[in-house]
N, CA, C, O and CB atoms as a CASP TS submission, in Angstrom:
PFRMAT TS
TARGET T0000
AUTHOR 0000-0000-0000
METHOD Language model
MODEL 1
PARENT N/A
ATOM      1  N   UNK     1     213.241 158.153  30.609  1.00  0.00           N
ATOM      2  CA  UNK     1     214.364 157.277  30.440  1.00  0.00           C
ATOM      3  C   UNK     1     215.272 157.403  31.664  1.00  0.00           C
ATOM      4  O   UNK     1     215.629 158.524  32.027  1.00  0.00           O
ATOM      5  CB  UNK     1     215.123 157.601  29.137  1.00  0.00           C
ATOM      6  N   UNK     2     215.685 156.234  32.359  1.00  0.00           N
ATOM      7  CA  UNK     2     216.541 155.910  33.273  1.00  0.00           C
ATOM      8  C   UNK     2     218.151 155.870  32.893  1.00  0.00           C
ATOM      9  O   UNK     2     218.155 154.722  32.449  1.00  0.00           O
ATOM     10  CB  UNK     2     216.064 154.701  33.714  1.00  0.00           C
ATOM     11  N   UNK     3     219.105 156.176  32.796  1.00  0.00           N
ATOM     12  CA  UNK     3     220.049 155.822  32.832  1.00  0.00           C
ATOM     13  C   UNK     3     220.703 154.969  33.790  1.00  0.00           C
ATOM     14  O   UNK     3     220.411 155.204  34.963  1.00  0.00           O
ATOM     15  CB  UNK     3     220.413 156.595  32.668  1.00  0.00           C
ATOM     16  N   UNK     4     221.562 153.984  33.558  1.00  0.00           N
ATOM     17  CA  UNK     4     221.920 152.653  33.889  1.00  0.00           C
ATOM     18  C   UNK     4     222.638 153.272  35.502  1.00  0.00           C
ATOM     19  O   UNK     4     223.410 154.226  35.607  1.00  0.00           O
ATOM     20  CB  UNK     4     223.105 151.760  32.519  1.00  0.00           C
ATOM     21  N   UNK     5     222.193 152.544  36.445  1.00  0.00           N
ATOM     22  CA  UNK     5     222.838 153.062  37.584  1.00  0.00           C
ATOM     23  C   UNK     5     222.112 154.047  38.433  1.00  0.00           C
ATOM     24  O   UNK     5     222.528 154.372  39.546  1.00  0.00           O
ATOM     25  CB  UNK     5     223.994 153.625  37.181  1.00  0.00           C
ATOM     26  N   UNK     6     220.820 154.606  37.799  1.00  0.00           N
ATOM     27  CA  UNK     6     220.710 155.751  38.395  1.00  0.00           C
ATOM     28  C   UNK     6     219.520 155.995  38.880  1.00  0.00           C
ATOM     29  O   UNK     6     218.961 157.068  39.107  1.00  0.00           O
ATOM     30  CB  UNK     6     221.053 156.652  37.694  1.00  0.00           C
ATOM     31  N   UNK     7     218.938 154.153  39.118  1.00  0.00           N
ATOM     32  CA  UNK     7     217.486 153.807  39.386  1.00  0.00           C
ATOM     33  C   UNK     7     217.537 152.569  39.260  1.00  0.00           C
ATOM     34  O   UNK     7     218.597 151.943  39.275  1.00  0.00           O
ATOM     35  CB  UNK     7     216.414 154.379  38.549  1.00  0.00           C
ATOM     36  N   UNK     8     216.197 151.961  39.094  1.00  0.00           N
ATOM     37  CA  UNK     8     215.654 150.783  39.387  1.00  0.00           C
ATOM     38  C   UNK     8     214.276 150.271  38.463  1.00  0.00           C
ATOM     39  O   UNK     8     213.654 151.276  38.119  1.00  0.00           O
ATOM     40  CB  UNK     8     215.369 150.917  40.836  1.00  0.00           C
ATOM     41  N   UNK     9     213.763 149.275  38.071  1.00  0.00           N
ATOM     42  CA  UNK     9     213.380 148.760  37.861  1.00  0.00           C
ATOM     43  C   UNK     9     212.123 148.121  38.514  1.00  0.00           C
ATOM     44  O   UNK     9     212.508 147.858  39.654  1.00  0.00           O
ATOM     45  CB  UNK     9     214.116 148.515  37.624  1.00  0.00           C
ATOM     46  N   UNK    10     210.637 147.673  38.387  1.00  0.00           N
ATOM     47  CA  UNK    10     209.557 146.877  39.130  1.00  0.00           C
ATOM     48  C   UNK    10     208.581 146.452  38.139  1.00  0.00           C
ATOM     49  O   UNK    10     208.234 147.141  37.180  1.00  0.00           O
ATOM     50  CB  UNK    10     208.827 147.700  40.273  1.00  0.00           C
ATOM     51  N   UNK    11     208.104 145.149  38.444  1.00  0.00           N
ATOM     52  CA  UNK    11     207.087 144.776  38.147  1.00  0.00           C
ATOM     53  C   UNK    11     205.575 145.564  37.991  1.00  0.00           C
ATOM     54  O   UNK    11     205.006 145.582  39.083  1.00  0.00           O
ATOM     55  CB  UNK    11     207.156 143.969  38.859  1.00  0.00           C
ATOM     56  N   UNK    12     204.765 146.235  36.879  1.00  0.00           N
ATOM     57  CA  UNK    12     203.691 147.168  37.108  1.00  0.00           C
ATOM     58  C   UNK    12     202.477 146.469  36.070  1.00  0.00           C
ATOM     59  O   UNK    12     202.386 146.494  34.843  1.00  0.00           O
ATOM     60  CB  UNK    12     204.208 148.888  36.701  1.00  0.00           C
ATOM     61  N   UNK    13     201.738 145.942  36.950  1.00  0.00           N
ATOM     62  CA  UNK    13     200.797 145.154  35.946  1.00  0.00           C
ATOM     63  C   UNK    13     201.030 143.988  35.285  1.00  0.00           C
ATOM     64  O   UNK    13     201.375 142.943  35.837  1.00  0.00           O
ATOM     65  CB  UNK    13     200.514 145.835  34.987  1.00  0.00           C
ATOM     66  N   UNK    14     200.801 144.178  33.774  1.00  0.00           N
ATOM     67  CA  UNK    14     201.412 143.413  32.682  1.00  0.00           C
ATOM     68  C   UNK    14     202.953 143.549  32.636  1.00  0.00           C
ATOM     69  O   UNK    14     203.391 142.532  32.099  1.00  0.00           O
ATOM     70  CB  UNK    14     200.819 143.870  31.351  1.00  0.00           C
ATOM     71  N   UNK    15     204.015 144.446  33.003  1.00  0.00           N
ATOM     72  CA  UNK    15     204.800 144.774  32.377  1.00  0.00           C
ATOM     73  C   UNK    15     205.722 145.544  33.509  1.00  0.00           C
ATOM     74  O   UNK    15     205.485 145.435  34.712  1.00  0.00           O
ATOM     75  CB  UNK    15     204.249 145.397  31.233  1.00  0.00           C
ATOM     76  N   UNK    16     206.621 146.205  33.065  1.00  0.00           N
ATOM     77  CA  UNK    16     207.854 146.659  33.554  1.00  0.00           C
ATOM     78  C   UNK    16     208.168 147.752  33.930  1.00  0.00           C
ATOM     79  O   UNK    16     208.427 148.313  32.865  1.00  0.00           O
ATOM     80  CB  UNK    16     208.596 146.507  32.927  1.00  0.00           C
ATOM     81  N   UNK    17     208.388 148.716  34.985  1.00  0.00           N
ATOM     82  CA  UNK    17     208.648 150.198  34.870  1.00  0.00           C
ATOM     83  C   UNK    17     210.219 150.244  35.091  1.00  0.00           C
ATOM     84  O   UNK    17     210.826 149.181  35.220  1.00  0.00           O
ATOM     85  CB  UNK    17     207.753 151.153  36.035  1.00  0.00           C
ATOM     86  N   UNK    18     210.696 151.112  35.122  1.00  0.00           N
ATOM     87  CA  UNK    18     211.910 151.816  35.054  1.00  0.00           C
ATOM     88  C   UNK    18     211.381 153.400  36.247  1.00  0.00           C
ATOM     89  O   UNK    18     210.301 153.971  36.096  1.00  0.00           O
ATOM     90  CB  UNK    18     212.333 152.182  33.031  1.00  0.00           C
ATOM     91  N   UNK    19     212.154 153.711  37.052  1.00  0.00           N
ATOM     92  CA  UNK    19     212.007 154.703  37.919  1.00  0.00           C
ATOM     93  C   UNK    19     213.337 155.258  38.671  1.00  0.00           C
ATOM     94  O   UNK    19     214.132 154.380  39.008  1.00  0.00           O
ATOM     95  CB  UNK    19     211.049 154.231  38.823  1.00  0.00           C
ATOM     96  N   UNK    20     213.668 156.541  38.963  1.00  0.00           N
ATOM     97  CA  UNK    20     214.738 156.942  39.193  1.00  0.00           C
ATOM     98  C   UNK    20     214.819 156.757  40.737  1.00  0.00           C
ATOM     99  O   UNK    20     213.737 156.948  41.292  1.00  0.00           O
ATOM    100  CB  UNK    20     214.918 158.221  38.622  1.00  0.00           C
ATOM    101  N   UNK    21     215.856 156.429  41.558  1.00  0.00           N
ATOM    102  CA  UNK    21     215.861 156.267  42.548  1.00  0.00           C
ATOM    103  C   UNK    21     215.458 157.102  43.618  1.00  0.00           C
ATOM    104  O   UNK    21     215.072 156.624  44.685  1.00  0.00           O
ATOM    105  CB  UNK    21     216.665 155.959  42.568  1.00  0.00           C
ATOM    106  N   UNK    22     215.542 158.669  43.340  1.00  0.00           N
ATOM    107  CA  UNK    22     215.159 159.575  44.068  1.00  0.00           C
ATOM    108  C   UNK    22     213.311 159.994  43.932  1.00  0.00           C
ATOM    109  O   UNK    22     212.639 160.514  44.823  1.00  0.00           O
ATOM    110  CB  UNK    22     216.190 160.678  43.673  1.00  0.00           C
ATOM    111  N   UNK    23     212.899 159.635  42.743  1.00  0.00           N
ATOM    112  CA  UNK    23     211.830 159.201  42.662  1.00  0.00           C
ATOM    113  C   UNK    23     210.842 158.272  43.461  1.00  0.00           C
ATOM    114  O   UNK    23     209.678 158.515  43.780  1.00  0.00           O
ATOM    115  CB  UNK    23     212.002 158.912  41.855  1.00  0.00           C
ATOM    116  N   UNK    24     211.579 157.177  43.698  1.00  0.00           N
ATOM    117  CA  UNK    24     211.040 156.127  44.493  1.00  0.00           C
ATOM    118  C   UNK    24     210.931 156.396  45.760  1.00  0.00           C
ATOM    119  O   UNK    24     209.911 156.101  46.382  1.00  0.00           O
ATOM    120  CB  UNK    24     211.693 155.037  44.409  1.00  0.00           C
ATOM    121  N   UNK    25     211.866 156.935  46.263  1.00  0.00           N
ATOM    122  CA  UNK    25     212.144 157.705  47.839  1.00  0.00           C
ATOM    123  C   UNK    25     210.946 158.513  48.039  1.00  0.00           C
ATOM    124  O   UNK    25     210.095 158.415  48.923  1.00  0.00           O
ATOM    125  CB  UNK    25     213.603 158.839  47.958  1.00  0.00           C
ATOM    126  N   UNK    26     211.049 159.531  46.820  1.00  0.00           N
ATOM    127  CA  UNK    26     209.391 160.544  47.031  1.00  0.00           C
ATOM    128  C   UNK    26     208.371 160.536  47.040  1.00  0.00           C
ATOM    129  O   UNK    26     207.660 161.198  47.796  1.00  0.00           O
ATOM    130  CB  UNK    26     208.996 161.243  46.537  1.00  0.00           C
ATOM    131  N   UNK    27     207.930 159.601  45.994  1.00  0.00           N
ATOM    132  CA  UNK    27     206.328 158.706  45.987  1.00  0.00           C
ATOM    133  C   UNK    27     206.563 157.296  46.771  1.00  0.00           C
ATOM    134  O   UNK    27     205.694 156.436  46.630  1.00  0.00           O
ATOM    135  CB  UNK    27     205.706 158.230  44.121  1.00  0.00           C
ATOM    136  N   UNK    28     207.391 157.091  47.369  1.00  0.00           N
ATOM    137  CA  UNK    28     207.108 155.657  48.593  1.00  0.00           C
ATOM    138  C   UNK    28     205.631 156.204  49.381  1.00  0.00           C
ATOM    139  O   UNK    28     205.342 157.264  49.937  1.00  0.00           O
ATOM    140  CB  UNK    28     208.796 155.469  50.186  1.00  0.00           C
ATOM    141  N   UNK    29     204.858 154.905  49.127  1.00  0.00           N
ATOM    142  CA  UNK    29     203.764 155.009  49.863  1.00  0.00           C
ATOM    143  C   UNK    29     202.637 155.404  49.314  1.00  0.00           C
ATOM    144  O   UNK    29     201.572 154.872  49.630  1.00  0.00           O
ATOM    145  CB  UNK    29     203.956 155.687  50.761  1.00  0.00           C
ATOM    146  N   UNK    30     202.749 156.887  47.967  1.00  0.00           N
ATOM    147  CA  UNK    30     201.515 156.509  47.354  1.00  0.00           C
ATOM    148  C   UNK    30     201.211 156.386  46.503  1.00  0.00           C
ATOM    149  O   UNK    30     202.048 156.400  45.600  1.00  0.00           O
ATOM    150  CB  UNK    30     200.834 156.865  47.445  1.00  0.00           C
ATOM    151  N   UNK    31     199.665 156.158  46.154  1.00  0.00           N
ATOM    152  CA  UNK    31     198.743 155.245  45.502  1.00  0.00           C
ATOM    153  C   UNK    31     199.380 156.212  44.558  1.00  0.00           C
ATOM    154  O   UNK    31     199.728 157.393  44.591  1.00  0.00           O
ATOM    155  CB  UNK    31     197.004 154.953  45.823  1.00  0.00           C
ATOM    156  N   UNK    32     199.391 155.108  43.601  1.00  0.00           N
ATOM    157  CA  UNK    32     199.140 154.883  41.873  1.00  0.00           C
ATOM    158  C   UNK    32     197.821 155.361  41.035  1.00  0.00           C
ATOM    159  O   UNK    32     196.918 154.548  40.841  1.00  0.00           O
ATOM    160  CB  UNK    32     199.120 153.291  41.587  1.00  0.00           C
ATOM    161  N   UNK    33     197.735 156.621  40.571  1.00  0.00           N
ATOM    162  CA  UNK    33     196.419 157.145  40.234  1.00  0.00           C
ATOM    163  C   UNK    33     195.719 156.154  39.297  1.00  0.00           C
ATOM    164  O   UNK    33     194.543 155.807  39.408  1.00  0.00           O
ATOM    165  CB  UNK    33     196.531 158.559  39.576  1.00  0.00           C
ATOM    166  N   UNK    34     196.771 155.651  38.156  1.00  0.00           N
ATOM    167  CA  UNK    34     196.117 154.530  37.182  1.00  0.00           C
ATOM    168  C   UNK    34     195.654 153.417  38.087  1.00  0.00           C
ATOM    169  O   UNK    34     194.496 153.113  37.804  1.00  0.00           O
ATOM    170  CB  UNK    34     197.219 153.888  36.017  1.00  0.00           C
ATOM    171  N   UNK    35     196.191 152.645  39.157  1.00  0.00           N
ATOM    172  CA  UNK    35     195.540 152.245  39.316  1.00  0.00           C
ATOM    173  C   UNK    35     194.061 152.377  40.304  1.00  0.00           C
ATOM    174  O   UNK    35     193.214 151.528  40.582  1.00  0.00           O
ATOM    175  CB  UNK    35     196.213 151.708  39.269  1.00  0.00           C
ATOM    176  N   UNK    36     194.164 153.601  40.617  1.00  0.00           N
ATOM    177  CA  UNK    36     193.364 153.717  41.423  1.00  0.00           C
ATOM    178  C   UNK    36     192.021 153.705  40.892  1.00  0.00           C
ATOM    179  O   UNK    36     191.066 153.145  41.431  1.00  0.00           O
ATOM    180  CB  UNK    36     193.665 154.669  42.071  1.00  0.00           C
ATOM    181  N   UNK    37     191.992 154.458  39.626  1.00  0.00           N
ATOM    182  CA  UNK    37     191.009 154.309  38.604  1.00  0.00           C
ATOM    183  C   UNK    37     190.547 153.151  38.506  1.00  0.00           C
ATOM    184  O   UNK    37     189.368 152.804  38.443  1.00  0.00           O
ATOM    185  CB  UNK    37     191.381 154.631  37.452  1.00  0.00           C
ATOM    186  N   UNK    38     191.540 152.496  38.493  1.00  0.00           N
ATOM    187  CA  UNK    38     191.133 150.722  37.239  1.00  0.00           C
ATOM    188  C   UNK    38     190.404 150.309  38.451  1.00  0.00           C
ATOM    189  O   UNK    38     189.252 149.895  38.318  1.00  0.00           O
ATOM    190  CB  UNK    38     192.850 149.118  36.528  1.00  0.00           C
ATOM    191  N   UNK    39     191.176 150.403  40.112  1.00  0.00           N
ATOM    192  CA  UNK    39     190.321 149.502  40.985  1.00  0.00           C
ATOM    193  C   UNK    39     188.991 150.050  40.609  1.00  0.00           C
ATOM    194  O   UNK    39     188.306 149.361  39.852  1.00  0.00           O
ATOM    195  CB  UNK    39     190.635 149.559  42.656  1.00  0.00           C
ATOM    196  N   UNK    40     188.506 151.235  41.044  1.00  0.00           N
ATOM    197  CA  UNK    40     187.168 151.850  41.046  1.00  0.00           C
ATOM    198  C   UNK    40     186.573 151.665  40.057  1.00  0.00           C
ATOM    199  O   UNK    40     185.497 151.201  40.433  1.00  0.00           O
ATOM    200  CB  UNK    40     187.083 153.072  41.223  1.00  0.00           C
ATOM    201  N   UNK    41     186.573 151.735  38.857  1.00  0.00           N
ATOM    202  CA  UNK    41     186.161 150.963  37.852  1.00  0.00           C
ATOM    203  C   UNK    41     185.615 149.298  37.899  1.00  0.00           C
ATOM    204  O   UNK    41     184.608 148.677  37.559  1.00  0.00           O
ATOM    205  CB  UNK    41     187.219 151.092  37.102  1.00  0.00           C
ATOM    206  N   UNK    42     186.424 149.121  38.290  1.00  0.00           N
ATOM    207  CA  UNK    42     186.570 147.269  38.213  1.00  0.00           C
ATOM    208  C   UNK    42     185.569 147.409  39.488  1.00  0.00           C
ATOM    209  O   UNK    42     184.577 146.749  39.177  1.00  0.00           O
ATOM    210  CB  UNK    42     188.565 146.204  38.549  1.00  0.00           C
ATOM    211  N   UNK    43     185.397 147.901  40.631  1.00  0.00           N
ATOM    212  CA  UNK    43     184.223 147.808  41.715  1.00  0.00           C
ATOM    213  C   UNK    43     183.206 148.664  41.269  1.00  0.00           C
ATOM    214  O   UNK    43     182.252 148.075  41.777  1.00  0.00           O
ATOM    215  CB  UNK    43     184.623 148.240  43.214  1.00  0.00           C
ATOM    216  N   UNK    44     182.739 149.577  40.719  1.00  0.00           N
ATOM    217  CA  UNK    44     181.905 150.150  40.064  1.00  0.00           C
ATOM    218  C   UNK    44     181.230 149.056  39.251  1.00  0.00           C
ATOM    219  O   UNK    44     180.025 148.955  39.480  1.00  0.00           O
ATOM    220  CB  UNK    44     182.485 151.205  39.376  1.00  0.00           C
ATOM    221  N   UNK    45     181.851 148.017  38.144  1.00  0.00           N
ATOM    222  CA  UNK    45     180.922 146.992  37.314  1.00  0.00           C
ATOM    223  C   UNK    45     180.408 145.855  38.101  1.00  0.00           C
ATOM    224  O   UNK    45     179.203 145.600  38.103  1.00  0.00           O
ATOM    225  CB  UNK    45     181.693 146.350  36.108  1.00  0.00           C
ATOM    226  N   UNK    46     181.314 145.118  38.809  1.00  0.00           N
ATOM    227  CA  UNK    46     181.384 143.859  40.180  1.00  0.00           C
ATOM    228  C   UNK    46     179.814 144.636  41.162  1.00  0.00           C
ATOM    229  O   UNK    46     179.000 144.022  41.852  1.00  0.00           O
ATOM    230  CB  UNK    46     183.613 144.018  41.548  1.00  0.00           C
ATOM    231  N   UNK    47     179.854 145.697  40.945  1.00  0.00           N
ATOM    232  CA  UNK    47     178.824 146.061  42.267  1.00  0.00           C
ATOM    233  C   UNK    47     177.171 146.001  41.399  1.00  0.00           C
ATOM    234  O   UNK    47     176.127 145.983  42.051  1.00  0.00           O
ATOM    235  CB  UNK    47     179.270 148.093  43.101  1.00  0.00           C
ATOM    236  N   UNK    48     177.192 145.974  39.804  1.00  0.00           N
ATOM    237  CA  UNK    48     176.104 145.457  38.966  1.00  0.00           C
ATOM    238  C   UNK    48     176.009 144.616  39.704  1.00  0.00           C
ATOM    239  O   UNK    48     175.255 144.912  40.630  1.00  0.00           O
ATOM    240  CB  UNK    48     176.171 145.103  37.587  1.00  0.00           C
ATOM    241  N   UNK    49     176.467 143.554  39.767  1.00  0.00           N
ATOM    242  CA  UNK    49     176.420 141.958  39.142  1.00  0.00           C
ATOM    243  C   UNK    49     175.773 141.388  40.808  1.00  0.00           C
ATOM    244  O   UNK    49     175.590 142.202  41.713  1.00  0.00           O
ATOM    245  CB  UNK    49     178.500 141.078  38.472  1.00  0.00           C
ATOM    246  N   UNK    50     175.498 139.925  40.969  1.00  0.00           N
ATOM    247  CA  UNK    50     174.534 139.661  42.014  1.00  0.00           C
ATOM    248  C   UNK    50     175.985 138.944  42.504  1.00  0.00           C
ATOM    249  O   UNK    50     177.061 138.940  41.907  1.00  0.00           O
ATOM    250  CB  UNK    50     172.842 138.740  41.715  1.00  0.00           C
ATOM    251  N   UNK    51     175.606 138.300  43.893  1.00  0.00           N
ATOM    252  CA  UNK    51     176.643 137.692  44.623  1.00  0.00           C
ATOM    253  C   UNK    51     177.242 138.366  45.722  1.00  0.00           C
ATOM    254  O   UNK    51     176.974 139.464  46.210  1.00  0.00           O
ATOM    255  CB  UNK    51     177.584 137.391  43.825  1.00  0.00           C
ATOM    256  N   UNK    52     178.445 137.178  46.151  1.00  0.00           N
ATOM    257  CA  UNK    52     178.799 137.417  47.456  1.00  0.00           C
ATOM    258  C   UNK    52     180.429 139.230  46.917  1.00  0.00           C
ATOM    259  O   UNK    52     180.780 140.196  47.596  1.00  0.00           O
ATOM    260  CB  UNK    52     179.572 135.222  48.340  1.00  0.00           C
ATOM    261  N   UNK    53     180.814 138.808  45.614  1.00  0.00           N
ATOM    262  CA  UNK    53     181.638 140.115  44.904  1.00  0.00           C
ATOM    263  C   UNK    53     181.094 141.144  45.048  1.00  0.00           C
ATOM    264  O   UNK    53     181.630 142.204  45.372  1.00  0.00           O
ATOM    265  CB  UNK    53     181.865 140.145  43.514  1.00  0.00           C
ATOM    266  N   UNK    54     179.637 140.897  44.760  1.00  0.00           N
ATOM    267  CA  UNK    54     178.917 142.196  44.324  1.00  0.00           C
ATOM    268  C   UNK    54     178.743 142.971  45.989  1.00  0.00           C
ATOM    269  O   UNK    54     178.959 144.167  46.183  1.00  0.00           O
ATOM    270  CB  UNK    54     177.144 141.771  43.369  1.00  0.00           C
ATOM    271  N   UNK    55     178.361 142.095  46.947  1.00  0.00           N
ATOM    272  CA  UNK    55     178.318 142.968  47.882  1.00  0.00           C
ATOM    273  C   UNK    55     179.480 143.302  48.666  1.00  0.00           C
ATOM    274  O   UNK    55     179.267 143.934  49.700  1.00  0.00           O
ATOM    275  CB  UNK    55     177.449 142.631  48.590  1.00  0.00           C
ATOM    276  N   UNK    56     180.791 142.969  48.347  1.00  0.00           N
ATOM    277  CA  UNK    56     181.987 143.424  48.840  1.00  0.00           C
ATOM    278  C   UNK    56     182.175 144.592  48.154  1.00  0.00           C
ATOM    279  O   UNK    56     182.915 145.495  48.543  1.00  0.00           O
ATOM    280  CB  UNK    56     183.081 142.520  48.727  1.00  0.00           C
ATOM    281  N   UNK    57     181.437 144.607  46.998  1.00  0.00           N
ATOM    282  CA  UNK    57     182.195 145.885  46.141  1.00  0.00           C
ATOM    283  C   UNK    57     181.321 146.752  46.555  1.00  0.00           C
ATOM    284  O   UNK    57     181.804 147.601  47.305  1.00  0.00           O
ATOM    285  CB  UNK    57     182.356 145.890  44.396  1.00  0.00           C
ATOM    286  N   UNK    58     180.065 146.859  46.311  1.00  0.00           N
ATOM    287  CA  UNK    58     179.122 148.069  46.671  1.00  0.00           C
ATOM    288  C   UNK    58     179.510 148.406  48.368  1.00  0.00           C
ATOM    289  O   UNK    58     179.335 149.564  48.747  1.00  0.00           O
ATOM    290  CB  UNK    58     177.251 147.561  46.416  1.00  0.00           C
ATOM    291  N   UNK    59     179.913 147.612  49.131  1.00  0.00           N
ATOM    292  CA  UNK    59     180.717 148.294  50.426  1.00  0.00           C
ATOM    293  C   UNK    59     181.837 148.877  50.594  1.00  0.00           C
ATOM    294  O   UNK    59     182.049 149.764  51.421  1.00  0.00           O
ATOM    295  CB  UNK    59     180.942 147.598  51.244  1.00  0.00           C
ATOM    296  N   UNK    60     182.700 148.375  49.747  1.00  0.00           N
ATOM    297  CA  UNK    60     183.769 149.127  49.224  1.00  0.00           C
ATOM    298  C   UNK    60     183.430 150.421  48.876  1.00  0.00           C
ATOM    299  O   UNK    60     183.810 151.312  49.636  1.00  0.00           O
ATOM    300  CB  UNK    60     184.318 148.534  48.160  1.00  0.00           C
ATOM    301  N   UNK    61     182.730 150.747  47.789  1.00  0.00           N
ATOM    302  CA  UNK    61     181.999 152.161  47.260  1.00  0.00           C
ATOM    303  C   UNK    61     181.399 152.796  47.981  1.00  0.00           C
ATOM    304  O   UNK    61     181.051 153.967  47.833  1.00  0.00           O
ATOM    305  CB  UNK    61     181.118 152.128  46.345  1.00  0.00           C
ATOM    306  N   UNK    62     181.179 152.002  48.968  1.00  0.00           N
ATOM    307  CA  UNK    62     179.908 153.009  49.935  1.00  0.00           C
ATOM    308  C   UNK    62     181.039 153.759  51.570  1.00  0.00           C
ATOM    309  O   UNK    62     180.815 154.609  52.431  1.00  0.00           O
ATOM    310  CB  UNK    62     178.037 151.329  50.819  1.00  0.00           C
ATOM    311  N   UNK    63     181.813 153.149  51.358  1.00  0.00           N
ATOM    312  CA  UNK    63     183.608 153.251  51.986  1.00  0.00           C
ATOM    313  C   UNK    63     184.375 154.662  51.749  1.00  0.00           C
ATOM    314  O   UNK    63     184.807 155.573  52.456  1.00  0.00           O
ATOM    315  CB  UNK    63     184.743 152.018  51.041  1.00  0.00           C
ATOM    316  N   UNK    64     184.296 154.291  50.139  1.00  0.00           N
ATOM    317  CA  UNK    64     184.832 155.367  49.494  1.00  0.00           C
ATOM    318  C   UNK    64     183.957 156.871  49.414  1.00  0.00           C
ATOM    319  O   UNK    64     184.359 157.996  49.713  1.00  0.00           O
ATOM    320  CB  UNK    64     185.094 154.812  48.153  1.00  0.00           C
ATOM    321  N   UNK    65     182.701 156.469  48.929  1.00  0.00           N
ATOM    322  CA  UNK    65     182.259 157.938  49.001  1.00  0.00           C
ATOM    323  C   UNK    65     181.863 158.351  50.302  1.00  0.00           C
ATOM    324  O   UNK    65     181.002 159.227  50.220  1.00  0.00           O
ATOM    325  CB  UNK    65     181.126 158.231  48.105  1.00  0.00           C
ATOM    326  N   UNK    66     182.253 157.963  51.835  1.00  0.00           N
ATOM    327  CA  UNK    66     182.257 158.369  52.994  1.00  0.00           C
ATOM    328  C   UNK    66     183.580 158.966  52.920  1.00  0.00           C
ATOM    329  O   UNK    66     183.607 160.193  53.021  1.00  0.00           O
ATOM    330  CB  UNK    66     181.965 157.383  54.004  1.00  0.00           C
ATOM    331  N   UNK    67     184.467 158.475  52.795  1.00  0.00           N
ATOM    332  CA  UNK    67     186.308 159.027  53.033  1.00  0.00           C
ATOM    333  C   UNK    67     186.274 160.059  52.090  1.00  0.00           C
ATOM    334  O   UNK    67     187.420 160.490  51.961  1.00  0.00           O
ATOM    335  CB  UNK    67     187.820 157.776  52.560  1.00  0.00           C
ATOM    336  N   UNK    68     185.311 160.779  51.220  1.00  0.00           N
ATOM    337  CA  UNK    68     185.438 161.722  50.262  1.00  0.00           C
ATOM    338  C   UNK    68     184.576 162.863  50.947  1.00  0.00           C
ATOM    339  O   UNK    68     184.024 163.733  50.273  1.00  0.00           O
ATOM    340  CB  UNK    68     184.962 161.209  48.789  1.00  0.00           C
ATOM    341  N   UNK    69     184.487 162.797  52.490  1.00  0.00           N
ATOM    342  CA  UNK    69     183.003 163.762  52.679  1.00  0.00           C
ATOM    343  C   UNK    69     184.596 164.702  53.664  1.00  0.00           C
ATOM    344  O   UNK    69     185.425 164.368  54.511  1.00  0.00           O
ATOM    345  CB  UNK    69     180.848 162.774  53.962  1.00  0.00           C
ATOM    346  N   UNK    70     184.273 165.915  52.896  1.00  0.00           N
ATOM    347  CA  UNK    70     184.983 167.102  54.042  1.00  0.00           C
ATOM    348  C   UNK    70     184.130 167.696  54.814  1.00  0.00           C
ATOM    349  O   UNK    70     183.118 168.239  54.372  1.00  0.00           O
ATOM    350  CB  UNK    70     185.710 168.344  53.439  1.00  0.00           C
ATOM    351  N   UNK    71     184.409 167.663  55.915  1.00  0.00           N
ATOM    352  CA  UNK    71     183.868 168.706  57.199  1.00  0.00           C
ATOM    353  C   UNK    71     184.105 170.200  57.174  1.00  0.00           C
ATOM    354  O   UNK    71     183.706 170.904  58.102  1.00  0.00           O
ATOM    355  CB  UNK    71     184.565 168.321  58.557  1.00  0.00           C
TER
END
């Protein structure tokens, strides 16, 4: 819970968040774990399917599990 004045408000999805201003300052910039899921998910099923989607997504994935390799 926000108290009036002491934060802000944004558009998140379907719906509405509420966030404290010093909050916003600290996570400026990063990713959103929920959505990070939902994308990968949502390119995980798209990369089934045949088409010009399907092969943006399986490059996408093939993107991602390179940026996951430590040296």
């Amino acid at each position: 819970m926000v108290a009036a004045g002491e934060g802000h408000f944004e558009r998140l999805r379907n719906g509405w968040r509420t966030q404290h201003a010093e909050c916003a300052i600290k996570f400026r910039g990063t990713p959103d774990p929920e959505r990070e899921a939902d994308t990968l998910k949502r390119k995980k099923f798209l990369a089934t399917q045949t088409g010009r989607k399907a092969q943006r997504a399986r490059a996408f994935l093939r993107t991602q599990e390179n940026s996951h390799v430590v040296e």
